[in-house]
N, C-alpha and C positions, 0 to 999 in steps of 0.2 A: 611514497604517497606525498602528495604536494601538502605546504601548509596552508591553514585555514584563511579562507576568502578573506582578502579586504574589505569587502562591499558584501553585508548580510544576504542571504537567502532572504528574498522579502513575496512570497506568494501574498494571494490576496488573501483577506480576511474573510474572504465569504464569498460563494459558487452557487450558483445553483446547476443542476444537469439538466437535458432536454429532459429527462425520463421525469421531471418535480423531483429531485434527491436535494434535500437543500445542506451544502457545507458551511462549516464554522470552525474555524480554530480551538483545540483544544482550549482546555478553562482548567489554570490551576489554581487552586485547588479542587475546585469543585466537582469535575468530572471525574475524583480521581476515587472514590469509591467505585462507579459505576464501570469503570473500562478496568479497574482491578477484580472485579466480578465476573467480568467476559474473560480474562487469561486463564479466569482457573477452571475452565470447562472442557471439557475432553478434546472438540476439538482447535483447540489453541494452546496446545501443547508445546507444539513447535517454535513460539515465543519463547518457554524455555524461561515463565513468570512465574510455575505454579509454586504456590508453597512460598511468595514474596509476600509479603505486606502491602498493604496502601501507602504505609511510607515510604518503603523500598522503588515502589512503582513510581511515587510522585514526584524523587531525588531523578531516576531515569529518566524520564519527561522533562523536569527542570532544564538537567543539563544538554537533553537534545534540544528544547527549543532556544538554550542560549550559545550553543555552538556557532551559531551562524551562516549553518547549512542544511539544516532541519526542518521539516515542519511536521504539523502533527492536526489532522483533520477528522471531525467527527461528522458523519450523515448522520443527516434527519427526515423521515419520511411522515408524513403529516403530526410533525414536530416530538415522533420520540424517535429517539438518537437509537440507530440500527448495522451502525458499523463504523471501525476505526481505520485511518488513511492515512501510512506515512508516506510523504516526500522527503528527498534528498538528492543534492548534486554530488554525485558520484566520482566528479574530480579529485572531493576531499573524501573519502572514503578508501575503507582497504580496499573496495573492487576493485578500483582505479591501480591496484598494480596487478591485475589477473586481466583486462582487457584493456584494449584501445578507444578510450574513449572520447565522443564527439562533442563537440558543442551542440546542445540542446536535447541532450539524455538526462533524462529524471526516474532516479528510482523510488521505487513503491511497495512500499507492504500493507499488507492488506489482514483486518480481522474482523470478523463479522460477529454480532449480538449473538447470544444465544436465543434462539426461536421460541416463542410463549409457544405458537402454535405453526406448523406444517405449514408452509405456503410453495403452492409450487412453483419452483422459476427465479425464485427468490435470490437465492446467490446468482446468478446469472444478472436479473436486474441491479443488484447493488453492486455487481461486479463490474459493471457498464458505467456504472454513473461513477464510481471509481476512476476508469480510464479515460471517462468524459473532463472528469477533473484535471488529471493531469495534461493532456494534451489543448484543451480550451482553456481551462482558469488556469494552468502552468504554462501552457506555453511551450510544452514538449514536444520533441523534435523524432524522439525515440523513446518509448518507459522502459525501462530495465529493471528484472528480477531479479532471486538471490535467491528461492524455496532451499530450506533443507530438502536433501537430495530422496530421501524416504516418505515424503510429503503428496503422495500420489493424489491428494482431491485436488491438491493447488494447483500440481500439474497438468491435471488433464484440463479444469477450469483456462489455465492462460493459454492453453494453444488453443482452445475451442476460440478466445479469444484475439489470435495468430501473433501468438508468441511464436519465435523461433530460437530451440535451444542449443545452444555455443557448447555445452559438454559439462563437466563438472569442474571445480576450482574449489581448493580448500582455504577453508577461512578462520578463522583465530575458534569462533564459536562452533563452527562444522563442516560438513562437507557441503556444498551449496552447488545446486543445477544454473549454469547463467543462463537467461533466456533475455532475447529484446522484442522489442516490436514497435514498429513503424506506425508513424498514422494513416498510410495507406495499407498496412494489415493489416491494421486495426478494420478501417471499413471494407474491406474484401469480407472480413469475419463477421464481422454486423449482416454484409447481406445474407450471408450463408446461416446466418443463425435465424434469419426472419424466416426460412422455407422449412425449418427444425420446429417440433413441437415443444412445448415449453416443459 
């Protein structure tokens, strides 16, 4: 794995999507009750936080966002925050010895609020304004996944939104599916999703 960038990771501080999803940089301390509340819910498991503290949470946040290749994004949909967005250049990451990777690949994890109430379409919609972020307010050239490989709503969610997956790679924390996706998948996916019922 290469060593850590010279030149920070510097995304913008604030996005918005076409869809109104409006992003902001995590806030620490302060967000860090709230996003320690969404890991401990059934399904955000796969984070692999439950049963962490707020402190534990907010030490891991710390040091992702002073790594220098990290970032860490909260949506807000008429201004209450309804999902979590990490970015990372995947140069300095363990991926980066299981593929070949390009200049202008950003990877993304993705965890969504738990729902007060039903809405249909919902992860789909925040799931968009998600990869609107990274390819418009990042600047990405390709987004790259990492799902635990037992993760089947994530999965099926990113190729709906034309992920293409590379196979499995083991990674320090698990077994993990690689998937990428292009910004011209990305919009193949989008039209095909407007002719799909929500």
């Amino acid at each position: 794995m290469p060593q850590q960038p010279e030149s920070a990771w510097a995304p913008p501080a604030a996005y918005t999507s076409p869809t109104g999803m409006v992003f902001r940089r995590l806030a620490i301390p302060a967000d860090m009750p709230m996003i320690h509340g969404w890991f401990q819910q059934p399904h955000a498991r796969f984070w692999c936080l439950q049963g962490a503290s707020v402190a534990e949470v907010q030490d891991l946040y710390a040091a992702q966002l002073a790594c220098g290749f990290r970032d860490v994004h909260i949506g807000t949909l008429d201004g209450e925050p309804v999902v979590l967005a990490e970015s990372y250049d995947p140069r300095f990451d363990q991926l980066a010895d299981h593929y070949p990777v390009q200049p202008g690949d950003v990877g993304m994890h993705i965890c969504l609020a738990p729902a007060r109430r039903p809405v249909s379409g919902f992860s789909r919609r925040a799931f968009q304004a998600v990869m609107d972020l990274m390819f418009d307010g990042l600047g990405a050239r390709r987004v790259v996944v990492e799902p635990d490989q037992h993760n089947h709503k994530i999965h099926a969610l990113n190729q709906r939104f034309g992920f293409v997956y590379r196979g499995n790679v083991p990674l320090r924390e698990k077994v993990a599916s690689l998937a990428l996706c292009t910004r011209d998948h990305y919009h193949q996916a989008l039209q095909s999703l407007q002719e799909m019922p929500a």
